[in-house]
C-alpha positions, 0 to 999 in steps of 0.5 A: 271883869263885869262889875254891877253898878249900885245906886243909893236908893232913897228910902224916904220916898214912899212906895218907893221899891214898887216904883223902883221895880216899874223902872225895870230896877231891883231894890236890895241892901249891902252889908258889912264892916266897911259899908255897914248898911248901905240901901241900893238899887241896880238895874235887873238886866244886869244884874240877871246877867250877873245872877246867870254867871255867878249863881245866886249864892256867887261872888260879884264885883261892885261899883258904887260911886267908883269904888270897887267892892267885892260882895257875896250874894246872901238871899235872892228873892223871887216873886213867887208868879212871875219868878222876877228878882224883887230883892237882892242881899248882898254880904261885902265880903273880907278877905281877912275871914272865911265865908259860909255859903251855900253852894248849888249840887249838881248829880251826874248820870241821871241818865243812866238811871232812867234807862234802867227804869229808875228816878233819883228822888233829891232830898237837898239839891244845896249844900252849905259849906266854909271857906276862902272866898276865892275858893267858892265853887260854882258847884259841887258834882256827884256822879251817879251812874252805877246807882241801884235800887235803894242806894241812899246819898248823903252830904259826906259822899260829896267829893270836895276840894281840901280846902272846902269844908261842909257845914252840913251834917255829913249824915244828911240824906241829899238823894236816894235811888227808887224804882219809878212809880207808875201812875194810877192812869199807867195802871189802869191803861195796863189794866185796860190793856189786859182787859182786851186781851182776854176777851 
């Protein structure tokens, strides 16, 4: 198994996250009960390659200074232009206790409803859910096909493993079924088109 290389980051460098950032490195903060609060930098490539297997609310093996951790990735954030990684928290994580975390939806059969003319507006395209950490899917799926007019989704349709819990209220709406709306340029070429027509 991969595990991403942390390096100790020396705060007392001034500028030193934009520095660290030129280097093609991405500053970030581990913390938990055994490390406490420990200051880092890793290399983006690897640590994009981890993001791409994982997602970024997954799990991720780390060394730092030989030892191996296990940590859970709390907050990725982007820079809102170039969507590069600027800063990574991570949670160490304890296997003695549960976590919270939020886990990626992935609808199913959006096909189906674009042939019938139909668009799936997505509310929530995440949920928040409990438990053990080696039980933290990558996903959770919602199958759609069958869907109608006016069908509404929400958190408590997902189907879920027994021992995943949804911290979400279940009355969340996370998806509903509309017919597509056609845009004022649709309805004018339509409009234009009728024109012709009738001359």
């Amino acid at each position: 198994m991969n595990s991403l290389n942390l390096n100790k980051r020396d705060v007392n460098i001034p500028n030193n996250a934009k520095k660290i950032r030129r280097m093609g490195r991405v500053p970030g903060v581990l913390y938990g009960k055994k490390i406490n609060e420990f200051l880092f930098e890793v290399g983006e490539l690897e640590l994009c390659r981890e993001i791409a297997q994982n997602g970024e609310h997954g799990i991720i093996n780390l060394d730092i200074n030989g030892e191996d951790y296990q940590a859970l990735i709390k907050d990725v954030q982007r820079d809102p232009v170039t969507h590069k990684i600027i800063h990574l928290d991570l949670e160490e994580l304890d296997h003695s206790q549960k976590i919270i975390s939020t886990v990626p939806i992935q609808f199913e059969g959006e096909g189906y409803l674009k042939k019938k003319g139909m668009v799936l507006q997505k509310e929530k395209d995440s949920i928040k859910v409990e438990c053990d950490a080696n039980k933290l899917p990558k996903y959770i799926k919602i199958n759609i096909n069958g869907s109608d007019n006016g069908y509404v989704y929400r958190a408590g349709d997902l189907e879920v493993a027994s021992e995943l819990s949804i911290i979400d209220d279940l009355n969340t709406v996370i998806a509903s079924v509309t017919y597509e709306r056609k845009t004022v340029s649709d309805d004018m070429e339509l409009a234009e088109e009728l024109n012709n027509k009738n001359k």
